[in-house]
C-alpha positions as CSV (number, residue, x, y, z in Angstrom):
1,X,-17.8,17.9,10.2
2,X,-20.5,15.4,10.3
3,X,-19.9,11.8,10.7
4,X,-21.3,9.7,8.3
5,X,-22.6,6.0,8.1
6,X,-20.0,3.3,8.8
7,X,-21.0,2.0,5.1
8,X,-19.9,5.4,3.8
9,X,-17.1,6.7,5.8
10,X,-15.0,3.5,6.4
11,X,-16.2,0.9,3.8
12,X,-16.8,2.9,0.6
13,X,-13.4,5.2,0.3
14,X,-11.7,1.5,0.6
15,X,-14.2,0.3,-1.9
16,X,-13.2,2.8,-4.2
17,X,-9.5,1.3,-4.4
18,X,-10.4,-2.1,-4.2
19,X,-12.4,-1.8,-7.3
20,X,-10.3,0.1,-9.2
21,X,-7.1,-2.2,-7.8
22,X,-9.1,-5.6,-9.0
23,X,-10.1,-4.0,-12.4
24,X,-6.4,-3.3,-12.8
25,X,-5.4,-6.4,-11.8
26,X,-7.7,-8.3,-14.2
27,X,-6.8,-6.7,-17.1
28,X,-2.9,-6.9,-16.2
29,X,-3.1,-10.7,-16.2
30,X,-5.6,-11.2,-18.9
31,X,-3.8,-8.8,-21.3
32,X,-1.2,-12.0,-22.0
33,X,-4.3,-13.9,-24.1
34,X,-4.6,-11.0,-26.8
35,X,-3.0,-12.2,-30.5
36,X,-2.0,-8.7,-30.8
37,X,1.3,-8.0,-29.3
38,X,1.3,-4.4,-29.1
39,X,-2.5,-4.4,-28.2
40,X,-1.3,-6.7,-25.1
41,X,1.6,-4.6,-23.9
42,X,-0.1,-1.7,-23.9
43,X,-2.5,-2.9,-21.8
44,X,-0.1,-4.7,-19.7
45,X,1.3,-1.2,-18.9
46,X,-1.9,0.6,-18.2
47,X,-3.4,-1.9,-16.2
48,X,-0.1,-2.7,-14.2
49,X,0.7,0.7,-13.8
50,X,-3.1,1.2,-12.2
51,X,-2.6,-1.6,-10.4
52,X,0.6,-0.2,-8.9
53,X,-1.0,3.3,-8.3
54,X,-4.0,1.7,-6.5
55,X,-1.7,-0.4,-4.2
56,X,1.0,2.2,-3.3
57,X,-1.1,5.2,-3.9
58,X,-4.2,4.3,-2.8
59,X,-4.3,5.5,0.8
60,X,-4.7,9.2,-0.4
61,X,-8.1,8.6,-2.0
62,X,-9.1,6.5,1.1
63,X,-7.7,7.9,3.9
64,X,-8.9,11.5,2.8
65,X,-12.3,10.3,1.9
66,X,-13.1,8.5,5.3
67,X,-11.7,12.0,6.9
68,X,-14.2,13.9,5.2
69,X,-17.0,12.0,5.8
70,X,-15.9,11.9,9.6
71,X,-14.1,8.5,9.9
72,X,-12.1,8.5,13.6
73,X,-8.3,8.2,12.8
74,X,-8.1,4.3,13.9
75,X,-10.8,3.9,10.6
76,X,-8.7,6.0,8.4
77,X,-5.4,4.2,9.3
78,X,-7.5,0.8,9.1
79,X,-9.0,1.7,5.9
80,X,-5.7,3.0,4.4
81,X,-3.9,-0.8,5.0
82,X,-6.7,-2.7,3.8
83,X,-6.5,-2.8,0.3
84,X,-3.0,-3.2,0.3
85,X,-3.5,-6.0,3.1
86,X,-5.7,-7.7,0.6
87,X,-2.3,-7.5,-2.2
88,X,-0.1,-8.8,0.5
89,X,-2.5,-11.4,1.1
90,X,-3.2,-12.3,-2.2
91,X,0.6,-12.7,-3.0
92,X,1.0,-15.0,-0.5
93,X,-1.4,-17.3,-1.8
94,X,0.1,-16.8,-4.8
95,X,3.7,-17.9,-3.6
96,X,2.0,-21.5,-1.7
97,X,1.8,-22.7,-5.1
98,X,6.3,-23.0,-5.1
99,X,6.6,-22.8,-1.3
100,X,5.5,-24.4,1.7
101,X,3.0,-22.3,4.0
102,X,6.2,-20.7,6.5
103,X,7.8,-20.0,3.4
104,X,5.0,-17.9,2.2
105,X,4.1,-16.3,4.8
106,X,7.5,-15.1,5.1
107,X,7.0,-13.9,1.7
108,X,5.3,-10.7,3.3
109,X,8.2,-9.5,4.8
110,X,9.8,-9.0,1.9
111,X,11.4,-5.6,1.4
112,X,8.9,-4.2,-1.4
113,X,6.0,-5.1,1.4
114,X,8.2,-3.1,4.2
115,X,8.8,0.1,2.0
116,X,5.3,0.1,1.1
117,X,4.0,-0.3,4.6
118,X,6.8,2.3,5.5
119,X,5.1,4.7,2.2
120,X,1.8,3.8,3.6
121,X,2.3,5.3,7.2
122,X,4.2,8.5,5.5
123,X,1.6,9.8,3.1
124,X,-0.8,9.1,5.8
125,X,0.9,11.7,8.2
126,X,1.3,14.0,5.3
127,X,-2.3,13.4,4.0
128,X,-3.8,14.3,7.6
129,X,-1.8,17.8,7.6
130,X,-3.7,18.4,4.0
131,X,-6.6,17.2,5.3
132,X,-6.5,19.5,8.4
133,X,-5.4,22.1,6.4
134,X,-8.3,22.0,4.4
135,X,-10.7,22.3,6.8
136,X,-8.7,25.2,8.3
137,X,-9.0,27.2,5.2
138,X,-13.3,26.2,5.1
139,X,-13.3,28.5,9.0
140,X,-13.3,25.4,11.0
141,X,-10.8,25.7,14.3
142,X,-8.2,22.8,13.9
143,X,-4.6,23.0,14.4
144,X,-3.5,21.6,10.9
145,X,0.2,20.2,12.4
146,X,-0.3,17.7,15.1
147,X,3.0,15.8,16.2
148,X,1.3,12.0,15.0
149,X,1.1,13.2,11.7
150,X,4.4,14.6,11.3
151,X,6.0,11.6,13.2
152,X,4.2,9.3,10.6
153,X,5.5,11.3,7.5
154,X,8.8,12.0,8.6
155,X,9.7,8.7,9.8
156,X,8.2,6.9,7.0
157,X,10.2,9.0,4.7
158,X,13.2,8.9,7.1
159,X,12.8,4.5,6.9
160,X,11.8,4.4,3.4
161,X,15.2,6.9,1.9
162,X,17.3,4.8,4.8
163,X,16.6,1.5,3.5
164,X,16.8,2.3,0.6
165,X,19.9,4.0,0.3
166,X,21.4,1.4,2.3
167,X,22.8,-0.3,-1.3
168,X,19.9,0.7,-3.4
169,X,17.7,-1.6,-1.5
170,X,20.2,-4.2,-2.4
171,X,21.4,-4.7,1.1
172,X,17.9,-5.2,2.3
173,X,17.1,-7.6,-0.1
174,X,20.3,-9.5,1.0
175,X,19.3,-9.3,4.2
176,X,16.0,-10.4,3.6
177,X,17.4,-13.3,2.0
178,X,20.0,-14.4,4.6
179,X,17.1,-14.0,7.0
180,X,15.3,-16.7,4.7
181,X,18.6,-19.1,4.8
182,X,18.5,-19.1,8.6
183,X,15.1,-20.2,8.9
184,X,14.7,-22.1,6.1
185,X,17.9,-23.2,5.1
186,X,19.3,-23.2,1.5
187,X,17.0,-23.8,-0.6
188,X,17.1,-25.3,-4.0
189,X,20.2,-24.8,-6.4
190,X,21.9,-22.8,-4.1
């Protein structure tokens, strides 16, 4: 498999998202200013469902671009978080306009950011294994299960059906919040 340009393997697959992820999430929050009710939800749920998709589903168009065009793995899994670095991130910055700067940051522990790190590192295992799989079937001499792979997916799934399950995520989010009492204390109207 040939390796490509840096441009091409690492920074275009993400490219590809991040486009599609801003797009979405431009239209989500400008769809409020249309007169036309229906008109505006509809495109509230298009655009926030693409905007979803890009930011949870993302890493299967990026991480199995950069493979083909010969990205190492520490690219891939680099170019796989980056987009949905950028969410987190954006988020955040979001949050400092109601919350000091500790307060925000901790923002990106929230549970939501956890599964979707946790989703992240699964359908990157299981991505590889199609990947590998792939080029198995083309003639080339690869061994399409390697343990990484099928750690990542199985203990991403594993984490994500755990925490989850744990209350419907409502223990987590409890959690989360009791964690934000300790450091923070209170709060307001508590």
């Amino acid at each position: 498999m040939e390796k490509r340009s840096f441009v091409k393997r690492f920074v275009n697959p993400i490219l590809i998202v991040f486009v599609l992820m801003s797009i979405s999430w431009i239209g989500y929050n400008l769809s409020w200013r249309l007169d036309n009710d229906t008109v505006h939800h509809l495109l509230a749920d298009v655009f926030g469902t693409l905007l979803f998709l890009s930011i949870t589903f993302g890493v299967i168009v990026v991480y199995s671009t950069a493979f083909f065009r010969g990205a190492s793995l520490l690219e891939r899994v680099i170019a796989s978080f980056v987009n949905p670095v950028i969410w987190v991130i954006k988020e955040v910055f979001r949050m400092f306009t109601s919350f000091s700067v500790t307060e925000s940051l901790y923002f990106a522990l929230n549970p939501l950011v956890v599964w979707l790190i946790l989703g992240i590192i699964a359908q990157m295992g299981l991505i590889e294994i199609i990947c590998r799989w792939r080029l198995k079937k083309r003639g080339e001499k690869v061994r399409v299960f390697n343990v990484p792979a099928i750690l990542a997916f199985a203990l991403g799934i594993f984490l994500v059906i755990i925490l989850y399950a744990w209350g419907r995520g409502e223990n987590v989010f409890s959690f989360y919040l009791e964690m934000y009492r300790a450091i923070f204390g209170p709060g307001v109207g508590i």
